[in-house]
C-alpha positions in Angstrom: 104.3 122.7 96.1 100.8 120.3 96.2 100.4 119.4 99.5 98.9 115.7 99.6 96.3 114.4 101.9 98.1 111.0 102.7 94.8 109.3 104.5 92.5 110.3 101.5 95.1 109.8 98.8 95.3 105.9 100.3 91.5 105.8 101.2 90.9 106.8 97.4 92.9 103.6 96.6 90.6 101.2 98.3 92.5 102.0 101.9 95.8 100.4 103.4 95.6 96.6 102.3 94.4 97.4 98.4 98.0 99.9 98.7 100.4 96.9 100.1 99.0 95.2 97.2 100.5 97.2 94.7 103.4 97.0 92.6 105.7 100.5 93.4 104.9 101.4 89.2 101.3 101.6 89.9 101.6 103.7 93.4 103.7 106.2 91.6 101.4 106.0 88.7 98.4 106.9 91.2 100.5 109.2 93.1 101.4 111.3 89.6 97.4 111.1 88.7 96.6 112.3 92.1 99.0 115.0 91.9 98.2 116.2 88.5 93.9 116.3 89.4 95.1 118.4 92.4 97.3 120.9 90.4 94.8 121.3 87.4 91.9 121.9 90.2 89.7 118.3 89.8 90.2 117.1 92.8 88.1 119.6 94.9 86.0 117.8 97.8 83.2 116.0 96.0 81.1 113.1 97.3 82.6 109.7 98.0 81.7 106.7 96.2 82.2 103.5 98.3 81.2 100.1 97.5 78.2 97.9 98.8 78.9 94.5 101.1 77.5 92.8 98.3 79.8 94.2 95.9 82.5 93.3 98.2 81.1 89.6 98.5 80.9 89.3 95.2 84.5 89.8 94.3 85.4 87.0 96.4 85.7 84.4 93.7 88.3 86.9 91.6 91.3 86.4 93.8 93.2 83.3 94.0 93.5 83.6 97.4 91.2 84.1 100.7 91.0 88.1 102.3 91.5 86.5 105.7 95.1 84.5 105.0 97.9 85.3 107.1 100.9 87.4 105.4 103.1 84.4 105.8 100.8 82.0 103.5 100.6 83.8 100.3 102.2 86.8 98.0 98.9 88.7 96.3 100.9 90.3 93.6 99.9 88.9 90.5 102.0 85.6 89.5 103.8 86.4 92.8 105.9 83.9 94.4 106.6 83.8 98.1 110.2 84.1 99.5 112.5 81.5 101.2 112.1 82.6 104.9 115.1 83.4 107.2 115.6 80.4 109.4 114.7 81.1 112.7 116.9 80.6 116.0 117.2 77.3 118.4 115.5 79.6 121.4 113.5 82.4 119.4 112.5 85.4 121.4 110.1 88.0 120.3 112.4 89.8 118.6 113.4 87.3 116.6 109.3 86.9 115.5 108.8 90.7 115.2 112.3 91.0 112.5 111.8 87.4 111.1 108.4 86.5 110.4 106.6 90.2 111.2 108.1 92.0 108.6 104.9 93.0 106.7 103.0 94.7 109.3 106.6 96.1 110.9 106.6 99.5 109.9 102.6 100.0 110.8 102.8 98.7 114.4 106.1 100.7 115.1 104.7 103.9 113.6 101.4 103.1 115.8 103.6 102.5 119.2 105.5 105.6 118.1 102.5 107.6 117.9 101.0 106.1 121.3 104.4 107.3 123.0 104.9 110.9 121.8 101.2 110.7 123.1 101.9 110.0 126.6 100.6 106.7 126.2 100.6 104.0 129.5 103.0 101.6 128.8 100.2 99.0 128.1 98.9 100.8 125.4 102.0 101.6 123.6 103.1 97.3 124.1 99.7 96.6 122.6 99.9 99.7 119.8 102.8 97.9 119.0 101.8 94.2 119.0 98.1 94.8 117.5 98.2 93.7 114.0 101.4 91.2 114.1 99.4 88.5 114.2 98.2 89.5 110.1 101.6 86.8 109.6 98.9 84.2 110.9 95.7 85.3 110.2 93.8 88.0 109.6 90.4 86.9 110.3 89.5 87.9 114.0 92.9 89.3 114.3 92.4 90.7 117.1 91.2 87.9 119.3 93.8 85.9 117.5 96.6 88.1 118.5 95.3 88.1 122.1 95.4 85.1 122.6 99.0 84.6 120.5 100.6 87.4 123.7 98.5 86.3 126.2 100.9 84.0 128.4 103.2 86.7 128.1 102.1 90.0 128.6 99.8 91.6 131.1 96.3 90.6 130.8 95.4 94.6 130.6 98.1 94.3 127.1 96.1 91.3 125.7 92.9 92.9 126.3 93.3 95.9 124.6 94.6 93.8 121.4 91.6 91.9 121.5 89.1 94.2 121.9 90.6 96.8 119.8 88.8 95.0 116.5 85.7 95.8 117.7 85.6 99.3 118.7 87.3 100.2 115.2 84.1 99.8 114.0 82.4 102.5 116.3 83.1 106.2 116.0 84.4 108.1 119.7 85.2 111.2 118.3 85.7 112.8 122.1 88.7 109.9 122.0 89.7 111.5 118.2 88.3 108.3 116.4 86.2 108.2 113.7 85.0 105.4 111.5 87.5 105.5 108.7 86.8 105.2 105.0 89.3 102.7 104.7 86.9 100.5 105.9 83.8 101.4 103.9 85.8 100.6 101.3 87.2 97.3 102.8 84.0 96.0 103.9 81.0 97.9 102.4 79.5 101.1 103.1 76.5 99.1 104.0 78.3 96.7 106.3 76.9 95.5 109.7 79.7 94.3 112.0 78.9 90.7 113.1 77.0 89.8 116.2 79.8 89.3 118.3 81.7 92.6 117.2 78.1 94.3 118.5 78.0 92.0 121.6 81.8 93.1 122.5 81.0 97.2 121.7 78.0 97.0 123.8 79.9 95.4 126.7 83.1 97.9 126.3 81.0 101.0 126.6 80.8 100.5 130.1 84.0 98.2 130.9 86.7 100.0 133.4 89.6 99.3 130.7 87.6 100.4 127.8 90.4 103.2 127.2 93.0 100.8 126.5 91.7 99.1 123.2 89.8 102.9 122.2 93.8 104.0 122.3 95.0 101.4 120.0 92.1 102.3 117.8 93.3 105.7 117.6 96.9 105.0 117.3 96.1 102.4 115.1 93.9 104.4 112.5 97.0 107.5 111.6 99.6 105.0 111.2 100.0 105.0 107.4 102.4 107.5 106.8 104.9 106.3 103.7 108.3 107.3 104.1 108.0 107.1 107.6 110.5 104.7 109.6 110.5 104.0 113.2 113.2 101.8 115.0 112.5 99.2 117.3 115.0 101.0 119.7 112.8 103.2 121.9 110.6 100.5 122.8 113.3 97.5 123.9 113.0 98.8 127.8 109.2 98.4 127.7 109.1 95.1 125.9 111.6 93.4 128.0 109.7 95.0 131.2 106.4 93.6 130.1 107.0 90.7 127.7 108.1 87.2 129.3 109.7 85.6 127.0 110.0 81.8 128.0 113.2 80.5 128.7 112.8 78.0 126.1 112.2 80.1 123.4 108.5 80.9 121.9 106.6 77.3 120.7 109.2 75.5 122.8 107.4 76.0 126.2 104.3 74.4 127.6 102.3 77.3 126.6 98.6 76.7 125.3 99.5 78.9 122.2 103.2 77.4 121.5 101.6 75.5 118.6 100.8 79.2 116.8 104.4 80.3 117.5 105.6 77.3 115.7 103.3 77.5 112.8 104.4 81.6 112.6 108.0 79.8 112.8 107.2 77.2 110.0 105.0 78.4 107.6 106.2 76.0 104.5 105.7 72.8 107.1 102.8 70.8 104.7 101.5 68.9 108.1 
């Protein structure tokens, strides 16, 4: 039986976000390609080709749509329309966000947390493996300081710091912490690519910060949590979310909080104004 390399089958496809783009015919046409160069013996390790940033920049006006738009704001399948949402309830908790509005990056996150807990994982890191990337339903640009300051009313600050600052560090290899920089992202961004002057700013200032563990170990859980076919419930991690996630009394975008305005939006995606 061909045994697949799953990271460099989906790296070969332009990485994780060019895969969710596909339609299921042309994954299992790829899939059945891949297969078939591996059993005739043409898929021996050769050198990788990966774009420039200026190649990358330059397919910008092709899509209909901007690489930074939250899940909930458009469908990039071609002539895709988006779905009627789920209404959500009077006094949504998390929960309700995470099964309602989360669903795209669902699977990812829980397969991250999963990993960060069969790990021996602090309880921090495996709330923020599993929070990480759920603000992609809002935006995806600066996700990470975007999704800290989404959770940060209502988790510890040690949780909201390692979402944050997980964005930058995934651009620096720490291959004693079992990360290196992935391909997925020389093909995302450019082989050539230079993260911005704030990502730099951030790296320089982690390397010596007391919690720079916490956002390295959602980097690592974050990079081997692609596997397709995999499921993980939300079950095992219920106890540490309600241990570490206040959720307001009110519900989330009904309280006073200083972000209940990005809850609502996540909430109300179709509202024009």
């Amino acid at each position: 039986m061909i045994q697949i390399d799953r990271r460099l089958f989906i790296a070969g496809l332009g990485g994780a976000a060019a895969v969710k783009m596909m339609s299921h015919e042309a994954k299992a046409e790829a899939l059945e390609s891949y297969m078939m160069q591996q059993l005739n013996g043409s898929a021996a390790p050769q050198s990788k080709k990966f774009p420039k940033a200026a190649e990358i920049e330059a397919q910008i006006e092709t899509r209909g749509y901007r690489r930074g738009v939250g899940n909930l704001f458009l469908n990039t399948q071609a002539n895709g329309k988006v779905k009627r949402l789920e209404p959500m309830p009077a006094k949504p908790m998390f929960l309700d966000f995470f099964n309602l509005r989360m669903q795209n990056t669902q699977n990812h996150v829980l397969q991250s947390a999963n990993r960060a807990l069969k790990t021996g994982m602090t309880e921090e890191v495996i709330l923020a493996c599993l929070l990480h990337d759920t603000v992609h339903a809002l935006i995806k640009t600066d996700h990470g300081y975007w999704g800290a300051q989404l959770y940060a009313p209502y988790v510890p600050e040690k949780v909201s710091f390692a979402i944050r600052y997980h964005q930058a560090l995934r651009f620096y290899d720490d291959k004693e912490a079992g990360y290196e920089y992935p391909d997925l992202y020389r093909n995302m961004f450019g082989e050539d690519y230079v993260p911005s002057p704030h990502i730099q700013a951030d790296y320089k200032m982690l390397k010596s910060h007391k919690w720079y563990t916490e956002p390295r170990m959602v980097t690592v859980n974050d990079l081997y949590a692609f596997e397709p076919g995999v499921v993980v419930t939300i079950d095992p991690f219920r106890e540490i979310i309600a241990k570490h996630f206040k959720n307001p009394k009110e519900g989330l975008g009904n309280d006073s909080s200083p972000v209940a305005h990005m809850w609502r939006t996540i909430a109300m995606p179709d509202n024009p104004l």
